[in-house]
C-alpha positions as CSV (number, residue, x, y, z in Angstrom):
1,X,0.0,0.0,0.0
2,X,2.5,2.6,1.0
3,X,4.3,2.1,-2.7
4,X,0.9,2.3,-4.0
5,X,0.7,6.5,-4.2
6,X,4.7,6.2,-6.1
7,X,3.2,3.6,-9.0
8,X,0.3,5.9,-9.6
9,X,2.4,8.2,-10.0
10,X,4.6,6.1,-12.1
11,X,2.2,4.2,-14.1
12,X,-1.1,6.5,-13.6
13,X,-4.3,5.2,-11.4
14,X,-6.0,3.2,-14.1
15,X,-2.6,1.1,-14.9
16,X,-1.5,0.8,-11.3
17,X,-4.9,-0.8,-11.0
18,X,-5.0,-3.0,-13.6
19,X,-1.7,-4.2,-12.6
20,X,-2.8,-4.8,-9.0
21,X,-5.4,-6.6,-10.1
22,X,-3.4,-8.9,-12.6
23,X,-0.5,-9.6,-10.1
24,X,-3.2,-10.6,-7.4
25,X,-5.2,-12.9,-9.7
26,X,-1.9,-14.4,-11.5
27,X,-0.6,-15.2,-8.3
28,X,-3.7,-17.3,-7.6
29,X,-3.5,-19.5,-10.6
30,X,0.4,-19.8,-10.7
31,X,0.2,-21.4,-7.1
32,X,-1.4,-24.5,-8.4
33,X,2.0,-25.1,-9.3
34,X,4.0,-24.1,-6.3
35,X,2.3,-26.8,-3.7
36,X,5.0,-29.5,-3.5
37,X,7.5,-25.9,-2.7
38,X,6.6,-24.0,0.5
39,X,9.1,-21.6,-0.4
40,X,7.7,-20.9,-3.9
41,X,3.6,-21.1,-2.3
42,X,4.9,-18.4,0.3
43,X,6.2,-16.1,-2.4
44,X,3.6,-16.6,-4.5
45,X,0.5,-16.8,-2.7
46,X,1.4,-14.7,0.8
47,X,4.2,-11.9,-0.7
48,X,3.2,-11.1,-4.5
49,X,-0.6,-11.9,-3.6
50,X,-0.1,-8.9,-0.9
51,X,1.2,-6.8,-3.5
52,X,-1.4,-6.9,-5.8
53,X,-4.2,-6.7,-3.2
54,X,-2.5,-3.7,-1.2
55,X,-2.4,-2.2,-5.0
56,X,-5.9,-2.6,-5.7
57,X,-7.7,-2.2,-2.4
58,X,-6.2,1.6,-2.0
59,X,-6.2,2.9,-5.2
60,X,-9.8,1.3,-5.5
61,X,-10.9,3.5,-2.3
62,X,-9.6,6.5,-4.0
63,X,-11.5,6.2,-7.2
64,X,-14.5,6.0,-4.9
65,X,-13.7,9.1,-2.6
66,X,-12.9,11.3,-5.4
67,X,-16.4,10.1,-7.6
68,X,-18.6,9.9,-4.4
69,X,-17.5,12.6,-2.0
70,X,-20.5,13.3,-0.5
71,X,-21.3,10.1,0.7
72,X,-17.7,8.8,1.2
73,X,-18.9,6.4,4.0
74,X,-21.8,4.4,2.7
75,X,-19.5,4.2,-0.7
76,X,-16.9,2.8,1.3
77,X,-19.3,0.6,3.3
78,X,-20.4,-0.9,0.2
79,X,-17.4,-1.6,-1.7
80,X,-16.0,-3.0,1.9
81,X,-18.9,-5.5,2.4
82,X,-18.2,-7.0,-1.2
83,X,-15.1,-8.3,0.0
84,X,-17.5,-10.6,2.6
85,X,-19.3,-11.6,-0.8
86,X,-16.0,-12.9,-2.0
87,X,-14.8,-14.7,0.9
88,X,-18.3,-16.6,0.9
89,X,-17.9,-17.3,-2.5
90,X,-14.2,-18.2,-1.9
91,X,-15.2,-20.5,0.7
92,X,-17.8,-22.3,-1.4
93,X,-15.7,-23.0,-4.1
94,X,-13.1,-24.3,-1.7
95,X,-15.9,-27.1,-0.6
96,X,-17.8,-27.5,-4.5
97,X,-13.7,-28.1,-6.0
98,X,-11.7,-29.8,-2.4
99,X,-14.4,-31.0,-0.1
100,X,-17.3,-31.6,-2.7
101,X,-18.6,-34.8,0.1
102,X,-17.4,-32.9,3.3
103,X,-15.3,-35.3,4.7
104,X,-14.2,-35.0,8.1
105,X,-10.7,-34.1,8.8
106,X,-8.7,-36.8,10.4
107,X,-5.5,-35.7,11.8
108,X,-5.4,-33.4,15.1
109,X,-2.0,-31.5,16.0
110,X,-2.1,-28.7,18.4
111,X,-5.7,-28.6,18.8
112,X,-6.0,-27.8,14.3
113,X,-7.6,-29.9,12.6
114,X,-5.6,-31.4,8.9
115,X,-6.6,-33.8,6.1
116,X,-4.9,-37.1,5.4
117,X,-6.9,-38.4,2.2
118,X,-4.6,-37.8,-1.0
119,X,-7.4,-37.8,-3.1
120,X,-8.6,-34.6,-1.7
121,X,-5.6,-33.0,-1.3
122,X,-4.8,-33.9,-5.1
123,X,-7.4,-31.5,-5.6
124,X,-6.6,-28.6,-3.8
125,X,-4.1,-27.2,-7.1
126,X,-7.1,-27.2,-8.9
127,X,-9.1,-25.2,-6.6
128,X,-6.1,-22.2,-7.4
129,X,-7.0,-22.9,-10.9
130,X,-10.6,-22.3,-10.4
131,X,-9.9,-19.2,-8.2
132,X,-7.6,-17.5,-10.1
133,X,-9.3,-17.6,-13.5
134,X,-12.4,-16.4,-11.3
135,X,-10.4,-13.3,-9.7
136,X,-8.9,-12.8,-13.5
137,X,-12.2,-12.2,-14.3
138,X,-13.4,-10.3,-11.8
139,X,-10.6,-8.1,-12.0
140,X,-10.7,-7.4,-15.6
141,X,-14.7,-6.9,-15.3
142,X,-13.7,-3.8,-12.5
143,X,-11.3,-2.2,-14.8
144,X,-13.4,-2.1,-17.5
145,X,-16.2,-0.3,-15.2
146,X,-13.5,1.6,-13.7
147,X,-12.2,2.6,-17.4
148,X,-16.3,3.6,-18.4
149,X,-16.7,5.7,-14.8
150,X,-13.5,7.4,-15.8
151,X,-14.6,8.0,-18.9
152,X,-17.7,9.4,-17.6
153,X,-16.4,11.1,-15.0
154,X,-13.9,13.1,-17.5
155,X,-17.0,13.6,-20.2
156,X,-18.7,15.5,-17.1
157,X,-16.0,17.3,-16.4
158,X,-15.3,18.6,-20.0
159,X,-18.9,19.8,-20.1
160,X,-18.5,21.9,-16.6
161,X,-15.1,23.3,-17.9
162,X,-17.5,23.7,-21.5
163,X,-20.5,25.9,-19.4
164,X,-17.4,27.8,-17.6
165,X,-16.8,28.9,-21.2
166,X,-17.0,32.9,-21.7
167,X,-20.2,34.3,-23.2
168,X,-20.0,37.8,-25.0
169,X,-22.8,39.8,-23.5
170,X,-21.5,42.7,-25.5
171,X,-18.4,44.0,-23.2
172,X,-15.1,42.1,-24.0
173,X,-13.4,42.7,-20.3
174,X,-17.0,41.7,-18.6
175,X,-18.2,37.6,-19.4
176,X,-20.6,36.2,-17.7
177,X,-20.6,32.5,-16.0
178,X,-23.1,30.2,-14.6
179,X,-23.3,30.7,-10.9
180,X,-23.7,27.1,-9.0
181,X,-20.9,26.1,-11.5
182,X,-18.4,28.6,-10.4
183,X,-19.3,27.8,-7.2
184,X,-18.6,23.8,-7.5
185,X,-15.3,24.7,-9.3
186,X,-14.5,27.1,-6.0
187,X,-15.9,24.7,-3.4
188,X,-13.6,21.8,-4.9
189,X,-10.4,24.1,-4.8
190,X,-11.0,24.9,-1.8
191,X,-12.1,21.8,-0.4
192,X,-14.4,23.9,1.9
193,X,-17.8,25.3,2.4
194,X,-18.0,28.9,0.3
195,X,-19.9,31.5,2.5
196,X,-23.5,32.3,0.7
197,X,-24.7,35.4,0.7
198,X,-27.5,36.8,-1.5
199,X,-28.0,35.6,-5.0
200,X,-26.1,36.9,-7.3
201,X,-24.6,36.9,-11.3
202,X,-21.3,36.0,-11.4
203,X,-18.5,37.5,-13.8
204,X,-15.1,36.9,-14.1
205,X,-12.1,38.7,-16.0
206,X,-10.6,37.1,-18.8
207,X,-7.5,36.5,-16.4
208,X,-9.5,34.8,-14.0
209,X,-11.6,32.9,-16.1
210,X,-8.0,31.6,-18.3
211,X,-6.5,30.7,-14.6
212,X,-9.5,28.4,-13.9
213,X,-7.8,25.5,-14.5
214,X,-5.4,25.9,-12.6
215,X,-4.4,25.2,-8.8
216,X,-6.0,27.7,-6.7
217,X,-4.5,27.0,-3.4
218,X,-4.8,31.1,-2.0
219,X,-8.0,31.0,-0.8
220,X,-8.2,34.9,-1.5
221,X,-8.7,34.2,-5.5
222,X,-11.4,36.4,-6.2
223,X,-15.2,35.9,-7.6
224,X,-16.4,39.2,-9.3
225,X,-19.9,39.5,-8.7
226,X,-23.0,41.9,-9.5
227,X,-25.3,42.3,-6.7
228,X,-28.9,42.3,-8.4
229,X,-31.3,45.2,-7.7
230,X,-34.7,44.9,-9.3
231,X,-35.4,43.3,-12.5
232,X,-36.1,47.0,-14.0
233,X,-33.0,48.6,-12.6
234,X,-30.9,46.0,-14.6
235,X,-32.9,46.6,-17.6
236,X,-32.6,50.6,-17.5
237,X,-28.7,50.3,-16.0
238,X,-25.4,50.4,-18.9
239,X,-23.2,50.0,-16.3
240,X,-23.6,46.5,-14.0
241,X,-22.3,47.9,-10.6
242,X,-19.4,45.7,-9.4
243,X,-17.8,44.8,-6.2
244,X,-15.1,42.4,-5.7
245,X,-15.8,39.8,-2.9
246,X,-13.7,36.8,-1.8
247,X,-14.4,33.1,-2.0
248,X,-13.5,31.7,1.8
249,X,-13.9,29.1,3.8
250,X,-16.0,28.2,6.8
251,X,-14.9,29.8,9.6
252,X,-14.4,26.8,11.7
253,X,-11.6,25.6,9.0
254,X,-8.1,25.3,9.7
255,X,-6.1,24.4,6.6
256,X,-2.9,24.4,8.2
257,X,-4.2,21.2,10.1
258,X,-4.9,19.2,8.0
259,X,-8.7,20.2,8.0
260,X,-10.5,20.9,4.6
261,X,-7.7,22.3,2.4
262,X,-4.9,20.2,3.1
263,X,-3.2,17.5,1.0
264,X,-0.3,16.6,3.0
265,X,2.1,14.6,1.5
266,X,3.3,10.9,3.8
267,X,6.3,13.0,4.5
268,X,4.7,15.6,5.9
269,X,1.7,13.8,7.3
270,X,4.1,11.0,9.2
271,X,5.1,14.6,11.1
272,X,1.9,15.8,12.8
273,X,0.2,14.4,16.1
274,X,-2.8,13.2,14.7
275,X,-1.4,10.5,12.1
276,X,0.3,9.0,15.0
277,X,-2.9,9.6,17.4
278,X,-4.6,6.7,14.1
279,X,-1.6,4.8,14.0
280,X,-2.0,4.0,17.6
281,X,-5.4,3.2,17.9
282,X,-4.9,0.8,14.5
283,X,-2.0,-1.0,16.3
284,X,-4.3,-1.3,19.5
285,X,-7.7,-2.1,17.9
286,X,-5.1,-4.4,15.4
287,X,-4.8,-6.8,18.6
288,X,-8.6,-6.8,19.2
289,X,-9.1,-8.0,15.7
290,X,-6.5,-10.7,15.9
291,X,-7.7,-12.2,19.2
292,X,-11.3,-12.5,17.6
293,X,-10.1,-13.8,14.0
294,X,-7.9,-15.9,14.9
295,X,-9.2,-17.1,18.4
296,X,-12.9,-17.7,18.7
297,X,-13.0,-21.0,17.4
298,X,-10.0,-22.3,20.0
299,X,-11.8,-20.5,22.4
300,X,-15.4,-21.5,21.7
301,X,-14.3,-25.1,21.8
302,X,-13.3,-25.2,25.6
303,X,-17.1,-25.2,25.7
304,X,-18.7,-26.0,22.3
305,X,-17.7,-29.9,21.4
306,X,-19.6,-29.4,18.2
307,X,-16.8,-27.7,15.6
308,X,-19.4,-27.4,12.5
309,X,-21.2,-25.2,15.1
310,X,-18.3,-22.7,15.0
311,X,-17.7,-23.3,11.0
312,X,-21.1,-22.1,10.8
313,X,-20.5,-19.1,13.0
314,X,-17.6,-17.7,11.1
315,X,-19.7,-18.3,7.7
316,X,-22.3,-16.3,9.6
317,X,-20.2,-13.6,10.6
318,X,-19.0,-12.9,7.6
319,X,-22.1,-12.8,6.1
320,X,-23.3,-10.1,8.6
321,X,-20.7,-8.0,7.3
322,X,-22.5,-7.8,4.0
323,X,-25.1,-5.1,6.1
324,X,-23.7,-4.2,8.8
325,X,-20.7,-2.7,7.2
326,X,-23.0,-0.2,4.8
327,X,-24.8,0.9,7.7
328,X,-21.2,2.0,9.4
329,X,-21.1,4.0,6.2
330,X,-24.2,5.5,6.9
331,X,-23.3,6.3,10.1
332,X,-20.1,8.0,9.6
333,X,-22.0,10.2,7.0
334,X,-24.5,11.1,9.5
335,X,-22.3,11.8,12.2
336,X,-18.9,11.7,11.2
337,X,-15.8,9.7,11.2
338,X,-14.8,10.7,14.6
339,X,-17.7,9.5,16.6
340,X,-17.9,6.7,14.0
341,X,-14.0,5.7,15.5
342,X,-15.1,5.9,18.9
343,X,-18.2,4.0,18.9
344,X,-16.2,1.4,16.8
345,X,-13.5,1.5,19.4
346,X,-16.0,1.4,22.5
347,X,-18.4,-1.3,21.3
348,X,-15.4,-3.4,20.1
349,X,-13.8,-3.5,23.7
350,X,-17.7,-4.2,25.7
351,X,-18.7,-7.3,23.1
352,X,-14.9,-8.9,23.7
353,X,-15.7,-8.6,27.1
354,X,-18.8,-10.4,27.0
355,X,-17.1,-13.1,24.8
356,X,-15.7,-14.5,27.9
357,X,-19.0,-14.1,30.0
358,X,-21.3,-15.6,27.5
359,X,-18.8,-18.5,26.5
360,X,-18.7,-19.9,30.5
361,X,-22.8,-19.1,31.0
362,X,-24.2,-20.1,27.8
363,X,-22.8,-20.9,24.6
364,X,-25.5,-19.9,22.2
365,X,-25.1,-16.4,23.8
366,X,-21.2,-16.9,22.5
367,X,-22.0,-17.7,19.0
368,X,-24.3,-14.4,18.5
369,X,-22.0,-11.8,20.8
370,X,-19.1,-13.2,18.2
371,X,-21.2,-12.3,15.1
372,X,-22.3,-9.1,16.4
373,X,-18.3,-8.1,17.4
374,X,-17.0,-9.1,14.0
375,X,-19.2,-6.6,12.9
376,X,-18.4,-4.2,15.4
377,X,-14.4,-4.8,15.1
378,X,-14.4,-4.6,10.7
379,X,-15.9,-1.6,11.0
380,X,-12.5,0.1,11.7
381,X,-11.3,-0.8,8.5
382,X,-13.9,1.1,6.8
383,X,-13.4,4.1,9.5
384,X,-9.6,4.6,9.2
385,X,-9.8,4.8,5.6
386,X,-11.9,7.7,5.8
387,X,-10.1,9.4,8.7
388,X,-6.9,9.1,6.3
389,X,-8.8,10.6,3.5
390,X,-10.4,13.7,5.6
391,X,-7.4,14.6,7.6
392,X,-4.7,14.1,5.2
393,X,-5.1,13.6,1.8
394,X,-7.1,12.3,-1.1
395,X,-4.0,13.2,-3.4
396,X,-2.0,10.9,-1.6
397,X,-4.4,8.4,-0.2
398,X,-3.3,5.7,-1.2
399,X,0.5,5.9,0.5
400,X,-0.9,7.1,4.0
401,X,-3.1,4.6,4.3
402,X,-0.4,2.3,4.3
403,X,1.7,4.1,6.5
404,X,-1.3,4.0,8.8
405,X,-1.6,-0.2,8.2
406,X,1.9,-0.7,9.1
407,X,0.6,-0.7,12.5
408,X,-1.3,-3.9,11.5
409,X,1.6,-5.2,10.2
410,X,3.7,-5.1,13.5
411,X,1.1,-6.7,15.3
412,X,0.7,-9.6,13.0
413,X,4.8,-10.2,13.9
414,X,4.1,-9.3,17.7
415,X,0.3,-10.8,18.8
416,X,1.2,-14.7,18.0
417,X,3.8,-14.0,20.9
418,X,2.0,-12.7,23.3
419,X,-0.9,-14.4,22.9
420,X,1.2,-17.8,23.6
421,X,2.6,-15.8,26.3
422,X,-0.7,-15.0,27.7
423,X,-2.0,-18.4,27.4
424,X,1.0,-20.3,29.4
425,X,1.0,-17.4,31.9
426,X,-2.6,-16.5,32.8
427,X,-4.7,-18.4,30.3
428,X,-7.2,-18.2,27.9
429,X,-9.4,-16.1,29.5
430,X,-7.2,-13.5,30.2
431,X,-6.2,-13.5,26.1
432,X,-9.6,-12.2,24.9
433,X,-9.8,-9.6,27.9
434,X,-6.6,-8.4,27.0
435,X,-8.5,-7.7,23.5
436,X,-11.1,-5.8,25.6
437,X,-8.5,-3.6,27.2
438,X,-6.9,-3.0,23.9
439,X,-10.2,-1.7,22.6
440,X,-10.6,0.6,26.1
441,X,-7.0,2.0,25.1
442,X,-8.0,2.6,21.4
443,X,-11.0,4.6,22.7
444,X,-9.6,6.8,25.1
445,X,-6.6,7.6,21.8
446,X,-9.2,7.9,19.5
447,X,-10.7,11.0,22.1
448,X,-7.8,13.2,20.6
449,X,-8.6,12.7,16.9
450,X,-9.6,16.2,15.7
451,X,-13.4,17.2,15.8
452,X,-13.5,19.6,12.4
453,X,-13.9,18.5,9.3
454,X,-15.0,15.2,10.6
């Protein structure tokens, strides 16, 4: 992800994500041949895999916050909850091309459960076949849409630039201009709220009007505008009185933080307080996810003999996340990404407690308050990726994001220690309450996050 933002800039967006797609998909189908060579299935499937989904999954989010900015969240939500749709479909191909009579596993080490029968593991370089010719597909299918938005998008954008176009109302130094699209190609600049004030005919010089294009970062450029009198005074006036006013922001912006006008660059961004303030609550709330993820089923099992029961509980989960994760969206729209993080954050710590009060009292309690906190804990992923994109940078999205993931990253090196550690020192209680604390520290970080622009 964090190389992402340099091969856009490299390649350009719609390469970068054709590429990312490719290498992710190729990588599928080449593993059919790398099974009898760890090595080779590690580079393949785990490293050059990562690549092409870290590729995709960032630059795809940007496409989406630049197109849909004024419903960033629910956009997110949605494109978020289709990657639930393909791990169910993922995981019934695995059973239809592997497991097509669900034979049990037979061999037990360490409390995981492994397949002896070579007839079924014959098949599982077939089931790499089948899902990478399914993700070439799928990715080709996205840039083609993605190639067809653009094209929209740019077509739209022509015809804007095409009304912006002077029109001689008889005095060369004096064009007019449509209002509401001056003011869309002001409020985008600016990446703030303009100020209203009465309605009013807009006009522009020549010089502004020819400096339109370009990147109009002083936030003093200057609308010309003719306040309107009566209908008859306009008709009986030669001379359209002028005043000069200013196109500004809300007065509660502050783009020297990062709020409404910024773009930082990672360089810049990895230097203020608040990308460290999300770093810390993604390495925190990292933990949370990892306990549940990898844990519940280990967990569940101290008191649930029946393992389909817990299959069937992950499957479930995961199809939650198909609503539950547009209605996050939602709610970050409604009330913003800050108190979106914090709810996240606070719900995510109070259901990981009750995972280890349901599992001892009863377990059908366990199996729902797991559904409902894999909802509640994905919904971070959604959350920070719109927290990057309003306090940073859309520009360079797809690099901070990263940044902000490496977090992630550390803990996947770190929480497979500790976790052992926990379990030989103070059990396994104690692992999925320290999960609940983690998600008590996220909160009280996430409190700092700033409040405008959220």
């Amino acid at each position: 992800m964090v190389a992402s933002g340099l091969m856009e800039n490299w390649l350009g967006m719609r390469r970068t994500i054709f590429l990312g797609g490719m290498l992710s998909s190729l990588s599928l189908l080449f593993s059919c041949f790398a099974m009898c060579e760890p090595a080779a299935l590690v580079f393949l499937y785990g490293f050059v895999n990562g690549i092409g989904t870290g590729l995709l999954y960032s630059l795809c989010a940007k496409v989406i916050f630049q197109a849909i900015s004024s419903k960033k969240g629910l956009a997110s939500g949605v494109m978020s909850a289709f990657q639930s749709v393909g791990s169910l479909i993922n995981i019934g191909l695995a059973f239809a091309v592997v497991n097509p009579t669900n034979k049990e596993p037979d061999v037990i080490v360490n409390n995981t459960n492994f397949f002896s029968d070579k007839d079924l593991i014959n098949r599982v370089p077939y089931y790499f076949v089948a899902i990478g010719l399914l993700t070439i597909m799928s990715s080709l299918s996205g840039f083609l849409m993605v190639q067809y938005f653009s094209k929209d998008f740019n077509d739209r954008r022509i015809k804007n630039e095409e009304r912006l176009e002077l029109v001689d109302d008889g005095e060369p130094e004096k064009q007019k201009l449509v209002q509401e699209t001056a003011e869309d190609v002001a409020s985008s600049t600016l990446n703030g709220p303009l100020k209203q004030t009465a309605e009013t005919e807009v006009f522009a010089s020549d010089d502004h009007a020819s400096s339109r294009n370009n990147n109009m970062n002083d936030i003093d450029t200057c609308l010309y505008e003719s306040t309107t009198e009566t209908k008859g005074n306009m008709q009986n006036s030669s001379e359209v009185p002028n005043r000069t006013t200013c196109a500004t922001l809300a007065e509660n912006s502050e783009p020297d933080k990062g709020i409404y006008g910024s773009d930082l660059t990672p360089w810049e961004a990895v230097k203020t307080m608040r990308f460290w303030t999300l770093w810390f609550v993604s390495l925190f709330l990292a933990h949370t996810f990892y306990v549940l993820t990898n844990l519940f089923k280990q967990y569940g099992l101290l008191e649930i003999t029946n393992d389909q029961v817990l299959v069937v509980t992950g499957i479930l989960s995961t199809v939650t996340l198909i609503a539950t994760r547009p209605l996050a969206g939602i709610f970050s729209d409604r009330f913003g990404v800050k108190m979106t993080m914090v709810m996240t954050c606070a719900v995510s710590s109070v259901f990981m407690n009750f995972m280890v009060l349901t599992l001892r009292y009863s377990p059908a309690l366990y199996i729902i308050n797991t559904i409902i906190e894999f909802s509640c804990s994905s919904t971070y992923f959604i959350i920070s990726s719109l927290v990057v994109n309003e306090l940073f940078s859309t520009t360079h999205y797809p690099s901070l994001i990263g940044l902000v993931y490496t977090a992630r990253m550390i803990s996947s090196f770190v929480d497979p220690i500790l976790v052992d550690a926990i379990v030989a020192t103070f059990g396994w209680d104690w692992v999925f309450l320290s999960g609940s604390a983690a998600g008590v520290v996220s909160l009280i970080i996430s409190l700092a996050l700033p409040e405008t622009g959220m």
